[in-house]
C-alpha positions, 0 to 999 in steps of 0.5 A: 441504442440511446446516445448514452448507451453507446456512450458508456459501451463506448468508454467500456470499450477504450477502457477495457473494463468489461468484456461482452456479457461479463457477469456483473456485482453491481453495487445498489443503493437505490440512488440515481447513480446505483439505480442508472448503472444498474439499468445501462448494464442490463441493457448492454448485456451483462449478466447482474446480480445486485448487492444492497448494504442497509446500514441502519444511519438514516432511520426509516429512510435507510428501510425506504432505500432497501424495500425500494432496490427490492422492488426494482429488482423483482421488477427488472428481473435481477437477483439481490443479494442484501445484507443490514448492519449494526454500523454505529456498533461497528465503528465503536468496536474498530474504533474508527469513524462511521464513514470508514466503518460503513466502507469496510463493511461495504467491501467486506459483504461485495468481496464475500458476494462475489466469492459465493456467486464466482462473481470477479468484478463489482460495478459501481457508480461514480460519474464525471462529477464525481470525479471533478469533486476527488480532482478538486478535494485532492488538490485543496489538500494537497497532492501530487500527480497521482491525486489529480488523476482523479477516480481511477476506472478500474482498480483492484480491491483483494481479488475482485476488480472494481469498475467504473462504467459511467465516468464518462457520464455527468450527473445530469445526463444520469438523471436525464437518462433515467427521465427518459426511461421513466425510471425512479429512485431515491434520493439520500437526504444527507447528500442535500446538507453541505456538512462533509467536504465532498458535500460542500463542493458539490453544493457551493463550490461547484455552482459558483465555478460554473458561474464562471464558465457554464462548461467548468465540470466539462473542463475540468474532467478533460484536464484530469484526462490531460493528466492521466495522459501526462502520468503515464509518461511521468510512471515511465520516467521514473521508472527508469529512473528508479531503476537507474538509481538502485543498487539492489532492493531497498537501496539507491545511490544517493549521487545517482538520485540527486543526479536526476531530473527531478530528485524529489520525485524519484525519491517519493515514488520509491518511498510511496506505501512506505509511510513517509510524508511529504515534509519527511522526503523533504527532510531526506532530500536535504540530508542527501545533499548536505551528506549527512550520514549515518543519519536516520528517519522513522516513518510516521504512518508504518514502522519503516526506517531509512538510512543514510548511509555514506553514499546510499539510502537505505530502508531497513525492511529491505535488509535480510537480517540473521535470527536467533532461530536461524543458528544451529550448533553441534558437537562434534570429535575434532577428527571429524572436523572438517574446517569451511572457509565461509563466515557462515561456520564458526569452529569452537574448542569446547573445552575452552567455553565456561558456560553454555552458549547464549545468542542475543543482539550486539551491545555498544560496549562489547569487545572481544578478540578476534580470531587472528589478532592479538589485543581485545578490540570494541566490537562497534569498531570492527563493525565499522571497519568492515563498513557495517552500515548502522541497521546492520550494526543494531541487528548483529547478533553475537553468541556469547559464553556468559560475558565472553563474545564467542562469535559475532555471528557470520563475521568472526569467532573469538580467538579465546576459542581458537582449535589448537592441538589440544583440542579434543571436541568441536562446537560447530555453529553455523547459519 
């Protein structure tokens, strides 16, 4: 076995990205990186299949690629599975770019592969250069600790996980490998112009940072593992910070969370996957700590909203609100009533309604008399006064008859429907 062999079933073996003999997809697009974890797979004992996506960008040099994998694989031995796409086409229906259209695709076509065949994890090729690249891209942009973790050896995409055996491999020790093996490949014409970002930092930002310092790539991917090492750490801690600072799902104690040690990253993790940018978590924190409440922020990236709300942060999908679809009603003899003191039931004098029932949500100028008072009062205030938070107040559903509020749906009926002793039939509602 070769030193770089033992080295990526090494790095295999501490990652725990395989297991002996697994049954493999590998991603194969004829490149050097493709065409080097295709052959180190094989060689340690796993079972492959490979998979080629012909995406018709690049002319003859994309027919090139597809008949290249083909022989390869006739030669090694190894089942291919290929599959060609219309991606301009594509792009143009979803209406997103060629890169995005041709990763979708891309995906897509392994996920389906890897159903058929009973296949459960893709390999692909990213190196430590790619790697270095992502660490350097992530920092110019701007990120947290989770961007200068780099590539991830292992992630999840659906049901089919997706490894990374040769992160632990510079670009240089692939194509040497290959050399020793006597092994071709093609080479991507595009990958040779520096007119996307990531092109750019292979071709004029790294050479000059390995001017510097002839280990730079080597340096920089041992920090990048400092900071996996640094974040499992940092996962923890705010873990339990998150923890300590919830009040129930959705919900954290805004005196708790300023409390911690690092307010701003509670904050964002709790709020990660929600659409919330930097600039707007900012914006949150400083409302917290200025008490600004009743205040309210809309995500930019997904429909979310989030509450101050006196002394919580509030997201709104978190909240279970009453539809419509959820209330049932009934009539029923007086004598057959049975009176449940839970908010859940209203009790309606039938007679007494003009019209027929109706659900629809709270408006700002709703009044009506609560059951056991006397005076109309505005429904806002009793809201308020019951300390309904303002998502709860713009979902509250009232049953109404005509313009008459019948009941504010699991907090009171109306006392224009009071059952008194001229009552003869019910309406039950409840939720």
């Amino acid at each position: 076995m070769t030193r770089t062999e033992q080295k990526v079933q090494s790095f295999i073996s501490q990652q725990r990205l395989l297991k002996d003999g697994q049954r493999v997809l590998i991603a194969l697009s004829g490149g050097a990186d493709s065409v080097c974890v295709l052959l180190l797979m094989q060689v340690l004992g796993y079972d492959c299949v490979a998979a080629h996506c012909n995406f018709h960008l690049r002319g003859e040099e994309s027919d090139r690629d597809e008949e290249f994998v083909t022989d390869l694989c006739r030669t090694k031995g190894i089942e291919l599975l290929k599959t060609d796409f219309d991606t301009h086409a594509y792009a143009q229906s979803k209406g997103v770019s060629i890169e995005m259209a041709a990763r979708e695709l891309r995906y897509d076509f392994f996920a389906k592969v890897a159903r058929e065949h009973d296949i459960k994890t893709l390999c692909v090729g990213h190196h430590r250069d790619d790697n270095v690249e992502t660490f350097l891209l992530n920092a110019v942009r701007g990120t947290g600790i989770n961007g200068l973790c780099g590539i991830k050896e292992s992630r999840m995409e659906g049901d089919m996980q997706i490894v990374r055996p040769m992160l632990c491999l510079s670009r240089n020790e692939i194509v040497d490998y290959l050399n020793s093996k006597e092994q071709l490949f093609v080479t991507d014409s595009t990958n040779l112009i520096d007119d996307v970002s990531r092109n750019k930092v292979r071709l004029d930002i790294m050479p000059i940072l390995n001017g510097i310092n002839s280990a730079a790539s080597e340096n920089i991917a041992t920090t990048i593992n400092n900071i996996k090492e640094v974040q499992k750490v940092y996962e923890a801690a705010i873990k339990m910070d998150i923890e300590r600072c919830s009040v129930a799902q959705g919900v954290l104690n805004v005196e708790k969370l300023l409390d911690s040690v690092s307010p701003s990253s509670v904050l964002h993790e709790w709020l990660c996957g929600k659409g919330f940018n930097r600039s707007q978590e900012q914006d949150i924190l400083n409302a917290a700590i200025n008490g600004q409440s009743g205040k309210i922020f809309e995500a930019n990236q997904t429909d979310e909203c989030l509450l101050l709300d006196r002394s919580s942060l509030i997201l709104e999908s978190a909240l279970k609100f009453i539809s419509p679809s959820d209330i049932k009603m009934q009539t029923i003899p007086v004598s057959e009533v049975s009176i449940c003191k839970d908010s859940r039931f209203a009790y309606l004098d039938a007679d007494k309604l003009d019209g027929k029932l109706s659900v629809r949500l709270v408006k700002s100028s709703d009044t009506f008399q609560p059951f056991g008072m006397r005076g109309r009062k505005l429904l806002s205030d009793f809201m308020t006064n019951l300390k309904l938070n303002l998502f709860q107040k713009r979902h509250q559903l009232v049953v109404t008859d005509g313009d008459e509020i019948a009941w504010v749906v699991g907090l009171r009926s109306s006392e224009k429907y009071r059952i008194d002793k001229g009552t003869q039939n019910v309406i039950v509602l409840s939720i």
